[in-house]
BALO-716317 format. One record per residue: residue number from 1; residue in one letter; chain; y, x, z of N, C-alpha, C in turn. Coordinates in steps of 0.05 Angstrom, whole numbers, plus 5000, padded with zeros to 4 digits. Layout:
+-----+------+-----+--------+-------+------+---------+--------+------+--------+-------+------+
: seq : type : mol : nnorth : neast :  nup : canorth : caeast : caup : cnorth : ceast :  cup :
+-----+------+-----+--------+-------+------+---------+--------+------+--------+-------+------+
: NUM :    A :   A :      Y :     X :    Z :       Y :      X :    Z :      Y :     X :    Z :
...
+-----+------+-----+--------+-------+------+---------+--------+------+--------+-------+------+
//
This chain:
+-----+------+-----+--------+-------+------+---------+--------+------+--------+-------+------+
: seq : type : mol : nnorth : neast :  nup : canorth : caeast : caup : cnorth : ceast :  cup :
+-----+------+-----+--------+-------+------+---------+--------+------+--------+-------+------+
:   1 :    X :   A :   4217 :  4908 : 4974 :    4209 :   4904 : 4946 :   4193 :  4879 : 4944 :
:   2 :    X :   A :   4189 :  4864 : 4924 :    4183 :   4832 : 4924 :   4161 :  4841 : 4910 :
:   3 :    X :   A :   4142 :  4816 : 4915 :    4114 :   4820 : 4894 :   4119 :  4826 : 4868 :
:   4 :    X :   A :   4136 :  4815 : 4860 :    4145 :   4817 : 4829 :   4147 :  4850 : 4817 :
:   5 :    X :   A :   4173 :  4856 : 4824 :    4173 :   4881 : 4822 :   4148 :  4899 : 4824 :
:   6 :    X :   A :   4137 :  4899 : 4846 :    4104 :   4914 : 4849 :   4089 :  4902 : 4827 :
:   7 :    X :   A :   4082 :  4885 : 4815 :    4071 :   4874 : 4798 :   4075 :  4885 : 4771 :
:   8 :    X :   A :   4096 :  4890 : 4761 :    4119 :   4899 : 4739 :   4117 :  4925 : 4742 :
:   9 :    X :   A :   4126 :  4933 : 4763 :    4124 :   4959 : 4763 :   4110 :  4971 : 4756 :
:  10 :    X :   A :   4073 :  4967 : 4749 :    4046 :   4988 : 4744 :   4039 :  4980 : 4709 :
:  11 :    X :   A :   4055 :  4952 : 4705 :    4043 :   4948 : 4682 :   4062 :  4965 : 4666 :
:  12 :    X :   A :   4088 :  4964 : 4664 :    4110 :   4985 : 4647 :   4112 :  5015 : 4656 :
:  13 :    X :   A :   4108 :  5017 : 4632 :    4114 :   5059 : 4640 :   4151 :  5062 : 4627 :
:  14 :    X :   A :   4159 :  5031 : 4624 :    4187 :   5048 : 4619 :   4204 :  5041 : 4629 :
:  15 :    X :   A :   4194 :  5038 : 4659 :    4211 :   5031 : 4690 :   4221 :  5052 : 4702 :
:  16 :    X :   A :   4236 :  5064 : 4711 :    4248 :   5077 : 4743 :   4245 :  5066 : 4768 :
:  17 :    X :   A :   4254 :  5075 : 4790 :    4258 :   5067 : 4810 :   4280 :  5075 : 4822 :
:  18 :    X :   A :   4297 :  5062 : 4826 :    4326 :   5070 : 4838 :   4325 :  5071 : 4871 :
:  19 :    X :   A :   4320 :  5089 : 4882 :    4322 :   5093 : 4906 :   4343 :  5093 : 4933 :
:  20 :    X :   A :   4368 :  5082 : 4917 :    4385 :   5076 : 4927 :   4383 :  5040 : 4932 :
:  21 :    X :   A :   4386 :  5021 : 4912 :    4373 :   5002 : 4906 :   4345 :  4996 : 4912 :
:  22 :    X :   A :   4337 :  5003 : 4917 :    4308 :   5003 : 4923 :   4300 :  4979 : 4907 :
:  23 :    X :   A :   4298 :  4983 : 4875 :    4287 :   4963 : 4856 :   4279 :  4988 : 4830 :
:  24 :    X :   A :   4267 :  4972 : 4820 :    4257 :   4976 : 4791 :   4282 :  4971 : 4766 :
:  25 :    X :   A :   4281 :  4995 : 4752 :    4293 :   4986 : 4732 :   4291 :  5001 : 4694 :
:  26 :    X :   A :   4289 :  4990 : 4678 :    4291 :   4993 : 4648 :   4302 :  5029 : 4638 :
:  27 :    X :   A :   4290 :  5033 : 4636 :    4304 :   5069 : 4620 :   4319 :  5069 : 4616 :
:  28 :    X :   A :   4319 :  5050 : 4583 :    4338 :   5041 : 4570 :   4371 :  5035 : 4582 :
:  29 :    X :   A :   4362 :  5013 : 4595 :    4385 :   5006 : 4607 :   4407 :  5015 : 4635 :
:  30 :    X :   A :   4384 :  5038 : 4646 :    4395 :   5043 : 4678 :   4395 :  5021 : 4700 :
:  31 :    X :   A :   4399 :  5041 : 4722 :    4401 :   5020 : 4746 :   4429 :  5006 : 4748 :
:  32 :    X :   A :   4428 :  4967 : 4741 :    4451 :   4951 : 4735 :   4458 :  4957 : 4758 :
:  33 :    X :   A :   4454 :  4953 : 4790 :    4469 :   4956 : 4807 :   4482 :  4981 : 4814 :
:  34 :    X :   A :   4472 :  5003 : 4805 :    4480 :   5033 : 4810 :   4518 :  5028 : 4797 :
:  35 :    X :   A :   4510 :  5018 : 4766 :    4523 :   5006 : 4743 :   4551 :  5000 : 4752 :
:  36 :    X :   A :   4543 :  4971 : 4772 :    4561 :   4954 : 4776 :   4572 :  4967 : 4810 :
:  37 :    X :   A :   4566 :  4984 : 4820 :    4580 :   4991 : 4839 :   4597 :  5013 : 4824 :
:  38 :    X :   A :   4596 :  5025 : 4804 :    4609 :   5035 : 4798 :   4644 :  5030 : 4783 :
:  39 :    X :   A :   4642 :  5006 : 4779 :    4652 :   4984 : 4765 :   4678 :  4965 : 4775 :
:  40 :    X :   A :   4663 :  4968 : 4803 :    4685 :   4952 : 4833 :   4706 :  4965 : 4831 :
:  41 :    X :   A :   4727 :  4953 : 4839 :    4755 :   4958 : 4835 :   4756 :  4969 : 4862 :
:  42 :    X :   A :   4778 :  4997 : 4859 :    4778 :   5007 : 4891 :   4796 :  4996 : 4901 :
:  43 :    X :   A :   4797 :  5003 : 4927 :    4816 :   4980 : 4953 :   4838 :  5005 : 4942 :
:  44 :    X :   A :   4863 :  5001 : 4940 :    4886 :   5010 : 4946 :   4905 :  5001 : 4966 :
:  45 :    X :   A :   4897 :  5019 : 4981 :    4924 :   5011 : 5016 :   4941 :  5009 : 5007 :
:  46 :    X :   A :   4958 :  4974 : 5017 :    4991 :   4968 : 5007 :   5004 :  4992 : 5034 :
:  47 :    X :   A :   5025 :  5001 : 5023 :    5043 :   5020 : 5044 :   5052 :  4999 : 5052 :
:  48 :    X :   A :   5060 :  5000 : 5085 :    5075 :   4990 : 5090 :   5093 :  5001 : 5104 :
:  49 :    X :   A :   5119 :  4997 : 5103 :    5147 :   4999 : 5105 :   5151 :  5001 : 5135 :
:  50 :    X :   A :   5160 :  5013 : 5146 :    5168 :   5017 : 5176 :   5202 :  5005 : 5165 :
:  51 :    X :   A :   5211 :  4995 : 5197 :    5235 :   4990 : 5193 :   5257 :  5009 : 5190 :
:  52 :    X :   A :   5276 :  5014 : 5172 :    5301 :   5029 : 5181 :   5329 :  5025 : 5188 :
:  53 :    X :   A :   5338 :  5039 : 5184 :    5374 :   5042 : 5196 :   5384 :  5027 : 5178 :
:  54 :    X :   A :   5400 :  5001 : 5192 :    5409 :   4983 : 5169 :   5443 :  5000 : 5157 :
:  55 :    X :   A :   5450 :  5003 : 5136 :    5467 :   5021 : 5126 :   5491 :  5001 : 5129 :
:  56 :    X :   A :   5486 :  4981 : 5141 :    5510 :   4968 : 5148 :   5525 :  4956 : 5186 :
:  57 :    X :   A :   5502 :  4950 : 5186 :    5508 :   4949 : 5213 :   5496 :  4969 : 5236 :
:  58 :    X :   A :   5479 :  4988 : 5226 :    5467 :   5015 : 5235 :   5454 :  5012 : 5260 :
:  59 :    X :   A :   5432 :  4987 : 5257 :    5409 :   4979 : 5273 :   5383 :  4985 : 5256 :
:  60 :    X :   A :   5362 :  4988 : 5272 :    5336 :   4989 : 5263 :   5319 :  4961 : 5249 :
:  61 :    X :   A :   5332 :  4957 : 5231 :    5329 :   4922 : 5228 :   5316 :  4923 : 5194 :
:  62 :    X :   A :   5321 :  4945 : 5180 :    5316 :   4945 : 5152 :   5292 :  4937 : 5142 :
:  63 :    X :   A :   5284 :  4920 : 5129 :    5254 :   4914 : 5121 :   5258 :  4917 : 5100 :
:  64 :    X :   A :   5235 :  4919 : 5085 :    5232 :   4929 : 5060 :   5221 :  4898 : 5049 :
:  65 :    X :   A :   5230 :  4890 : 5027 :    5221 :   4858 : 5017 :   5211 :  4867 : 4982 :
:  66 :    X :   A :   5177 :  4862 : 4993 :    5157 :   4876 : 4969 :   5163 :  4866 : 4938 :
:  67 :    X :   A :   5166 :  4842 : 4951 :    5158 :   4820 : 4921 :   5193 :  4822 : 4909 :
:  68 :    X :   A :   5216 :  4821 : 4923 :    5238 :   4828 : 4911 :   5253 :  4859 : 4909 :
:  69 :    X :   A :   5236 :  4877 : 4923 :    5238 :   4908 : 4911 :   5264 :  4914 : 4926 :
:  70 :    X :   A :   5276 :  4900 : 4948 :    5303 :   4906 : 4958 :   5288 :  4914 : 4987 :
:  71 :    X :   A :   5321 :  4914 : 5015 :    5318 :   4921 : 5030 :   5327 :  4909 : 5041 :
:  72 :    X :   A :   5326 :  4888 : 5068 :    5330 :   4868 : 5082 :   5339 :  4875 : 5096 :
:  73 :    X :   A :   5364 :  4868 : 5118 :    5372 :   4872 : 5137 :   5360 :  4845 : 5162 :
:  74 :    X :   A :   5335 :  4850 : 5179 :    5339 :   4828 : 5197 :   5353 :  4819 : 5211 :
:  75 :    X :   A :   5381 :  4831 : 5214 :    5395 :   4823 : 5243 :   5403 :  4792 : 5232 :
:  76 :    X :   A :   5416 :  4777 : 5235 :    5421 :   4755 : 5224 :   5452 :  4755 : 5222 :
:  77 :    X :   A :   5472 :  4777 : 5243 :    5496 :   4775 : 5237 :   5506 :  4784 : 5208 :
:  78 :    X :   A :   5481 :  4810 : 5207 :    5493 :   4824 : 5183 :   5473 :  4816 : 5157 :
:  79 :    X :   A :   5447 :  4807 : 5149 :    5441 :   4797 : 5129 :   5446 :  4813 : 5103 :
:  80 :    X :   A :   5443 :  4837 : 5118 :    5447 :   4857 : 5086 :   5422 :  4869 : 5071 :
:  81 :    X :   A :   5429 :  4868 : 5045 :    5415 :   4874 : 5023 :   5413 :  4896 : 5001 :
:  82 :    X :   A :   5397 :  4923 : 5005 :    5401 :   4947 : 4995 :   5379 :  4949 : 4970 :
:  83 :    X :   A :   5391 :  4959 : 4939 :    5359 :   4966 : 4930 :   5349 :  4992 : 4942 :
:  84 :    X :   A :   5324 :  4993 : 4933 :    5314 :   5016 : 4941 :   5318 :  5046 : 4937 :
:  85 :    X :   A :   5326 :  5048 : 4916 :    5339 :   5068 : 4916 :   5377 :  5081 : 4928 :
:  86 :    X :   A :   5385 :  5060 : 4935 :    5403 :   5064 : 4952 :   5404 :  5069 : 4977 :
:  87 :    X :   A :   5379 :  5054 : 4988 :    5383 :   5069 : 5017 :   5359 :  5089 : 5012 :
:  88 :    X :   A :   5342 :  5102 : 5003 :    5332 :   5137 : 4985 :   5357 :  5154 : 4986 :
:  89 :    X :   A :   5376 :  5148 : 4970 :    5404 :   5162 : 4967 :   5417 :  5167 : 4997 :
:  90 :    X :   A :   5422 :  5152 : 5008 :    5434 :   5144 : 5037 :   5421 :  5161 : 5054 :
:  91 :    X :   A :   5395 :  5159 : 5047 :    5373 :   5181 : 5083 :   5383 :  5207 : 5064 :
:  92 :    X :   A :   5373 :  5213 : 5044 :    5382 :   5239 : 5036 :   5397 :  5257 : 5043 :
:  93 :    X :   A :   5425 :  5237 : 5037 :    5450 :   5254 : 5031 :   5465 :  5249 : 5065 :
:  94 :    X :   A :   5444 :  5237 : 5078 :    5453 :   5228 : 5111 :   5469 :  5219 : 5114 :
:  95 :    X :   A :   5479 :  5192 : 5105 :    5500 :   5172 : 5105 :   5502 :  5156 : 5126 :
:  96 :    X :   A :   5528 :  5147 : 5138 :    5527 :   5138 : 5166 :   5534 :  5116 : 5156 :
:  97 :    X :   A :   5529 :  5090 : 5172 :    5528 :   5056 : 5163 :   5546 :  5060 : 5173 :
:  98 :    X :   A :   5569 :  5026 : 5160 :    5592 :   5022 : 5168 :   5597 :  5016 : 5199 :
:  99 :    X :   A :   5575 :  5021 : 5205 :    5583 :   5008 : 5243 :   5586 :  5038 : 5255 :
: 100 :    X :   A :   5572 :  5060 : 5246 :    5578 :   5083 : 5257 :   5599 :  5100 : 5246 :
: 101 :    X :   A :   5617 :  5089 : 5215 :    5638 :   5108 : 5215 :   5654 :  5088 : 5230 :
: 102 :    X :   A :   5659 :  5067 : 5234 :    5675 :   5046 : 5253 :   5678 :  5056 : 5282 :
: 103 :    X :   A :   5651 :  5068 : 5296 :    5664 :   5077 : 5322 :   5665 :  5112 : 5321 :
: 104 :    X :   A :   5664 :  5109 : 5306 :    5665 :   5148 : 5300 :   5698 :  5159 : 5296 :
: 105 :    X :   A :   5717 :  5133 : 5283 :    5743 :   5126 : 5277 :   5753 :  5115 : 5302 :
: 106 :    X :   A :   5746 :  5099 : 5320 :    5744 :   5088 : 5345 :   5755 :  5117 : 5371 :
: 107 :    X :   A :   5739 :  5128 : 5357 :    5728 :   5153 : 5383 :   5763 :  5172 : 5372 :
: 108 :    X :   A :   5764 :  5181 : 5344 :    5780 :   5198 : 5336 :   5802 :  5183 : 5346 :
: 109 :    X :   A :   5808 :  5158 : 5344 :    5835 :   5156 : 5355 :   5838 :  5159 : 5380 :
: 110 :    X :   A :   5823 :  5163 : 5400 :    5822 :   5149 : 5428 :   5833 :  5174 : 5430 :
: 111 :    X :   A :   5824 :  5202 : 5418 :    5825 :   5236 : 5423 :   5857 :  5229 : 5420 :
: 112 :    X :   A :   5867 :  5222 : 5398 :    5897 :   5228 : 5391 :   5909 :  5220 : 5414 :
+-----+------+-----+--------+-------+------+---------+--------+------+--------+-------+------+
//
């Protein structure tokens, strides 16, 4: 506490003491810093996106791309691009990327 405050403090009877703050403050007006912590904008954790099953070439390559709301494929052969709610639809309804009905068709003929 600074001289000031101690000083202030005995001459006004229409001070508090904020004990969190450890200052003096106005009836009237409340403790401004109590105030202004109240005030701070809360942190909101960005989610972030784990990679998934690219629905085209059916690698673990899928990134999620924030600022354009789609879904990136990193591989560089395949360069594919899902919105978000298509590959939502896809895990759901358990949709196999074109690389896995390709050898899944692969496999059925080999049987014949």
């Amino acid at each position: 506490m600074s001289r000031e405050e101690e000083r202030h403090s005995n001459k006004k009877t229409d001070q508090r003491y904020c004990t969190e703050h450890q200052t003096y403050y106005y009836i009237e007006f409340g403790c401004q810093q109590c105030a202004f912590d109240d005030f701070k904008p809360k942190v909101v954790p960005e989610v972030t996106h784990e990679l998934k099953k690219c629905l085209k070439c059916g690698r673990p390559s899928l990134f999620f791309n924030s600022q354009n709301e789609v879904y990136e494929c990193l591989n560089k052969k395949c360069k594919g691009m899902f919105t978000k709610r298509r590959v939502i639809e896809a895990e759901e309804n358990g949709e196999l990327s074109e690389a896995e009905r390709n050898t899944s068709k692969k496999k059925k003929k080999k049987r014949h």
